[in-house]
C-alpha positions in Angstrom: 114.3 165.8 106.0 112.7 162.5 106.1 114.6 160.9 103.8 117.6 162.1 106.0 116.3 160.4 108.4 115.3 157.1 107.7 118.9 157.1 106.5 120.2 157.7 109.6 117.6 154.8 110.9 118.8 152.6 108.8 122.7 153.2 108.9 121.9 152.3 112.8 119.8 149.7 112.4 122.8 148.0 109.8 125.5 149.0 112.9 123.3 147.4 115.7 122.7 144.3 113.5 126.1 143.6 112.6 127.1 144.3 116.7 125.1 141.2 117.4 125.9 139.2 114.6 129.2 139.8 115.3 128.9 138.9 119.2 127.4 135.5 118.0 123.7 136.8 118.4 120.8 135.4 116.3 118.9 138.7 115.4 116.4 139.8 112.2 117.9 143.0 110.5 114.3 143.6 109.7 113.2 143.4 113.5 115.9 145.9 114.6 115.2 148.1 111.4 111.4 148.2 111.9 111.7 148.6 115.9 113.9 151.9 115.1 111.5 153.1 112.5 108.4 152.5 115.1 110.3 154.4 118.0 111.0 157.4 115.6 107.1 157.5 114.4 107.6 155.7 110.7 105.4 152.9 109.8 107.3 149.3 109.4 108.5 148.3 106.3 107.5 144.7 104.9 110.1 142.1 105.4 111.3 139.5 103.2 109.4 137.0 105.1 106.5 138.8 104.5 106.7 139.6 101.0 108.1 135.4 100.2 103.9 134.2 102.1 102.7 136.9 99.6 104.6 135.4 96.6 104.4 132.0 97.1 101.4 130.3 96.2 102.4 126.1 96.4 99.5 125.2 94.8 100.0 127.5 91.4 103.7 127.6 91.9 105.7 126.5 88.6 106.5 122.7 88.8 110.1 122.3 90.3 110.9 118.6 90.0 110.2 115.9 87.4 111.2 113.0 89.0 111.3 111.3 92.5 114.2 109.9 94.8 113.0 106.4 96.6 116.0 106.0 99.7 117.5 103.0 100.5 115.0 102.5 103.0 112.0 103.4 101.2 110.4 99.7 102.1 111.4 99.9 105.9 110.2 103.5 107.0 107.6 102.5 109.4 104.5 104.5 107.2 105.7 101.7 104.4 105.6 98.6 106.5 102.1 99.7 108.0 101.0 100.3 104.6 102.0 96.7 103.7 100.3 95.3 106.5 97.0 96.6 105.4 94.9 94.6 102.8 96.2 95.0 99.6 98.9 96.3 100.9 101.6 96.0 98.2 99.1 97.5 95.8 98.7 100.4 98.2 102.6 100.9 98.6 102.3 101.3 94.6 99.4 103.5 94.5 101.6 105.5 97.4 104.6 106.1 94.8 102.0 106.9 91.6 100.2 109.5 93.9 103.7 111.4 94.7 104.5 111.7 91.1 101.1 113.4 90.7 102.0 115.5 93.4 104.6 116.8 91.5 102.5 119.0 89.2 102.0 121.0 91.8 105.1 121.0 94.1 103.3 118.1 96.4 99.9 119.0 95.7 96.9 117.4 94.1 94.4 119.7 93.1 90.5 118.5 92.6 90.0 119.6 89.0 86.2 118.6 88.6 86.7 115.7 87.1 85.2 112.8 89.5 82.8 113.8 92.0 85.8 114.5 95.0 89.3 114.6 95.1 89.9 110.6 96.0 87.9 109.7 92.8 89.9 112.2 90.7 92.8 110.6 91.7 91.2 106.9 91.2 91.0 108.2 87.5 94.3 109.7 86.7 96.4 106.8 88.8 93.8 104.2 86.9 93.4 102.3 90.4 90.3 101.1 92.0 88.6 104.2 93.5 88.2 101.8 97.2 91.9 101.6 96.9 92.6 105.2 96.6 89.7 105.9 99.1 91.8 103.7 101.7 94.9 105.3 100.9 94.0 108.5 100.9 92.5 108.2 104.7 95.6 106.4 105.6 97.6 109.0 105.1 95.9 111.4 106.4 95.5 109.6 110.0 99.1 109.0 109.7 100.3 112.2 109.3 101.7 111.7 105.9 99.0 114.4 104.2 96.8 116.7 104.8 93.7 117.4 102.9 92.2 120.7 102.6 88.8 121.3 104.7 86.9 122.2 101.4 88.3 118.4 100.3 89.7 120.4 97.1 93.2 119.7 97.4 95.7 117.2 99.5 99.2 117.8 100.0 100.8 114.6 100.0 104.3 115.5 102.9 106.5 112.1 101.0 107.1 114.7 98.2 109.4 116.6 100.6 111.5 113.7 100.8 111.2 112.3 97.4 112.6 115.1 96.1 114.1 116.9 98.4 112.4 119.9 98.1 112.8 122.7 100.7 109.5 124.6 101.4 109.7 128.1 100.2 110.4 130.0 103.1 112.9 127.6 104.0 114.9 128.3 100.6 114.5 131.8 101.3 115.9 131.1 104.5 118.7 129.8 103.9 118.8 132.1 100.8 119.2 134.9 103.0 121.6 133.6 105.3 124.1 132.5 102.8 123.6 136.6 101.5 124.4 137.8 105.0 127.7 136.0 105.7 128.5 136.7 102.0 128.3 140.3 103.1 129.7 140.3 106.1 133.0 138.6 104.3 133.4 141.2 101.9 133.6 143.9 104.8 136.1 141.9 106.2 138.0 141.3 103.3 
């Protein structure tokens, strides 16, 4: 009898979701699924969403990209011309670019590997730059915005690999994954 009935739940939830689809409405098939299940006494189900956070790990995550994408305007984005204007600025710029590519191990991570004694020295060895350098840059971008490093200090993701490369975040590709599933669907029961 269950099984007849979670059926029935989900041949409603389906009919409900494609009502508001239908009548323009942003919903979550999942939301209305689960919301039915919880009014007849069934436990939610996971959602995609929710199984994609328990997938994705960035930091282990196979490497996606090999190479980087400067744009045309690389030199005039406002994080570049501050850079500049800082002492040894050009070198910095340079040390910027080498640092994305060692990023892209790790789908715009750097991981501290135990190599130097913290995270800014281990990248002072692998770039082959002054460790003062990589010390400046390193807090630069972090006050700027343009990474974030971990509160342990054993990894830093560095945010110009996103437009580098452009590289969706997972969920985002999921997303839009999803999306493109739906109306896929919904053509072929129109068709």
């Amino acid at each position: 009898m269950g099984l007849c009935e979670t059926d029935t739940i989900k041949e409603i939830a389906t009919a409900e979701f494609n009502k508001r689809i239908q009548s323009g409405e942003k919903c979550s098939f999942d939301e209305i699924h689960n919301k039915l299940r919880k009014e007849k006494g069934y436990p939610p189900l996971k959602t995609e969403e929710q199984d994609i956070e328990e997938i994705i790990d960035p930091i282990n995550d196979k490497q996606h990209y090999f190479w980087v994408k400067l744009h045309h305007d690389f030199f005039d984005t406002l994080i570049i011309k501050k850079l500049r204007k800082k002492p040894k600025g050009d070198t910095l710029a340079l040390l910027y670019q080498r640092v994305i590519l060692l990023s892209l191990k790790h789908n715009g991570y750097i991981c501290y590997e135990g190599m130097g004694d913290d995270i800014t020295e281990e990248i002072s060895i692998t770039t082959g730059e002054n460790i003062d350098d990589c010390r400046v840059l390193v807090d630069f971008l972090v006050d700027n915005g343009q990474a974030t490093l971990s509160d342990d200090k054993t990894y830093i993701y560095i945010h110009g690999y996103e437009d580098c490369t452009g590289a969706d975040k997972p969920k985002t590709r999921m997303k839009h994954s999803r999306i493109r599933k739906k109306q896929q669907e919904q053509y072929n029961q129109l068709s």
